[in-house]
C-alpha positions in Angstrom: -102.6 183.6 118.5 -100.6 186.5 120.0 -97.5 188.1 120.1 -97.1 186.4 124.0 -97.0 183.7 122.2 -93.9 184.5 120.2 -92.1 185.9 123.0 -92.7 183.2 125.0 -91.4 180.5 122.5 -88.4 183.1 121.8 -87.9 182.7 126.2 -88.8 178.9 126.3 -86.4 178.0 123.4 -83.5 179.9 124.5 -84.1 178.3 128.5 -84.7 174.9 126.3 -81.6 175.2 124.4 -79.8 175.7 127.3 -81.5 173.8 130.4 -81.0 170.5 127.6 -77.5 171.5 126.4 -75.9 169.0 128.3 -78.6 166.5 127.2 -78.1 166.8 124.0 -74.4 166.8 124.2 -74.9 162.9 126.3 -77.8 162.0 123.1 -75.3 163.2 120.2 -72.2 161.1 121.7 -74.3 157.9 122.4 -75.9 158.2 119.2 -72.2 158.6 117.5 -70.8 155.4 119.7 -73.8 153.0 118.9 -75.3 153.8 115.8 -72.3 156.4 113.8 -73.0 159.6 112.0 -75.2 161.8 110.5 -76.6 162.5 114.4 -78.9 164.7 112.9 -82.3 164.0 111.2 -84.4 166.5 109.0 -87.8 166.2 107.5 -89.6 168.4 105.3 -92.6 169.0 107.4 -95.7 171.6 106.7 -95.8 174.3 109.2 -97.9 177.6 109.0 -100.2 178.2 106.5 -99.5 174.9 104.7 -95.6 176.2 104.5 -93.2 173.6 103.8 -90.0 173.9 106.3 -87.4 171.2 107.2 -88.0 169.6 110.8 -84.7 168.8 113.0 -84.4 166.2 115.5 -81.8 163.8 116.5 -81.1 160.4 114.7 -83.0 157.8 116.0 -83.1 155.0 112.9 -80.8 153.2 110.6 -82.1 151.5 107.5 -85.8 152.0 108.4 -85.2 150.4 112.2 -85.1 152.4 115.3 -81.5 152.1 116.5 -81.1 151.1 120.7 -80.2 155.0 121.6 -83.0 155.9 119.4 -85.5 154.1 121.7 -84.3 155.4 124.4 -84.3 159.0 123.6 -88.2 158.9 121.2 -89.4 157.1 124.9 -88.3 160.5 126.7 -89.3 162.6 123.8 -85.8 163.9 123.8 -85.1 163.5 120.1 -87.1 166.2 119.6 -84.9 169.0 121.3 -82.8 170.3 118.3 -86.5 171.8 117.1 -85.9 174.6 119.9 -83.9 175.9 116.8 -86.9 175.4 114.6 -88.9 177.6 117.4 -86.4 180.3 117.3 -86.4 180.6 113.8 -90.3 181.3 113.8 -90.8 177.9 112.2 -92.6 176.3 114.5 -93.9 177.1 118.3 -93.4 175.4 121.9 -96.8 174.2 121.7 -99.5 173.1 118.7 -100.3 170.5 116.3 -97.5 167.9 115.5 -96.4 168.9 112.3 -97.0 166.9 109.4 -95.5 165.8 106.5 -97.3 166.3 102.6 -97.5 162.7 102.1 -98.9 161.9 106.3 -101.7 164.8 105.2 -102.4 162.9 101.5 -103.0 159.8 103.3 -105.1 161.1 105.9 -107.3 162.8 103.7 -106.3 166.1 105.9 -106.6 168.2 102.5 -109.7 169.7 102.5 -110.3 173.6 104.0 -112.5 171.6 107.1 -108.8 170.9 108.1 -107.5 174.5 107.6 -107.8 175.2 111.5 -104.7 173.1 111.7 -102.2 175.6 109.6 -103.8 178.3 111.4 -101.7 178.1 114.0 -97.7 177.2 114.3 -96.8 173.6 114.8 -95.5 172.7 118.1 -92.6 170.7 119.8 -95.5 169.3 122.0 -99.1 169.4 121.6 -102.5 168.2 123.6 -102.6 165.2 120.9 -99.1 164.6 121.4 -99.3 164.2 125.3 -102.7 162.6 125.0 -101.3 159.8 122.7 -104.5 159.9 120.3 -105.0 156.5 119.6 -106.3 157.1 116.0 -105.7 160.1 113.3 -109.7 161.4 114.0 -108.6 161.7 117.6 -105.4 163.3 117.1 -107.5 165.7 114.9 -110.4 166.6 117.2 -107.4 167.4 119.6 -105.6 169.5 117.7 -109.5 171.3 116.8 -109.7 171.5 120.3 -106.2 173.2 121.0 -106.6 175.8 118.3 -110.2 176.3 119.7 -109.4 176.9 123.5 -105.8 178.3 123.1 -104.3 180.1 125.9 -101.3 181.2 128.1 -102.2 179.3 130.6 -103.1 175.6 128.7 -99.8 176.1 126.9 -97.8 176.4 130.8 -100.2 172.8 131.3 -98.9 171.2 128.1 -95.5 172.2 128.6 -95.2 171.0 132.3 -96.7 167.7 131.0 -93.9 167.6 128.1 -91.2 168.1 131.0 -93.1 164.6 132.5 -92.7 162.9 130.0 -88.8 163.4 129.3 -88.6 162.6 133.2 -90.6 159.7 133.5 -91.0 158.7 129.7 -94.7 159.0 127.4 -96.1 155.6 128.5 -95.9 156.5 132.2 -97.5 159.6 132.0 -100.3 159.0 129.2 -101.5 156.2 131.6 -101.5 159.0 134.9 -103.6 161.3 132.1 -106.0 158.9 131.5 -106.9 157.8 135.0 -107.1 161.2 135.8 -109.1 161.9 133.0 -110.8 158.9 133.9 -111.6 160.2 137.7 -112.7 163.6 136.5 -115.6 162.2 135.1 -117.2 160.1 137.3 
């Protein structure tokens, strides 16, 4: 990709971190009044080049259940903010493919170097398979192909304004807007 790109993950982060501050401080006390500590979650996840790194986000399960905060903030996408850290420490990007764990890329079969394209790039917070909602892996994948494929400055600004709609209006509402619009575009 480019070095724009890293400076303007370095700029969105910092105006992430900050813009969702208060956010995160509201998500972090209602997940500590309903649901207790740890508030925070990490995941080994592969990044870069196949490069293992640990993923933060905030709580949203207990004992293999989504927890009632946890809903609520996975529906807005706003569990996800603590990985502005992960996108100032080079880890992952603003936008790309969802980053995957080992075992999620052994069970989809993902192994292969047809699949390479994926860890050619950074990960991202949000992605065009992400917003889509793929319905299947193969779709998620052809996505992502396509992402890596047609990157620019300008599809990134697209993705990230739709990522912004969802934490306002919540993934469901806005995937269905997509899709009619997606729907109308090609008739």
């Amino acid at each position: 990709m480019s070095s724009f790109k890293r400076a303007f993950d370095i700029a969105g982060a910092c105006a992430g971190l900050l813009v969702f501050a208060p956010v995160m401080a509201i998500a972090i006390v209602a997940v500590v009044i309903d649901d207790g500590l740890p508030v925070f979650f990490r995941q080994q996840r592969l990044g870069y080049q196949r490069r293992p790194f640990s993923i933060l986000k905030i709580r949203t399960m207990r004992d293999g259940r989504t927890t009632r905060v946890g809903r609520a903030l996975r529906a807005a996408g706003l569990d996800e903010i603590p990985q502005f850290i992960n996108i100032l420490s080079g880890e992952m990007s603003a936008v790309g493919p969802r980053p995957l764990t080992e075992s999620d890329v052994l069970r989809l079969g993902w192994t292969g170097l047809e699949f390479d394209f994926r860890w050619k790039t950074k990960p991202g917070l949000t992605g065009l398979a992400q917003i889509v909602g793929a319905p299947a892996p193969q779709d998620a994948l052809e996505l992502d192909r396509s992402y890596t494929a047609r990157w620019n400055p300008l599809l990134d600004c697209q993705l990230i304004a739709l990522s912004f709609a969802v934490n306002v209006f919540g993934k469901s509402r806005v995937q269905r807007r997509l899709r009619r619009w997606t729907l109308a575009r090609a008739k």
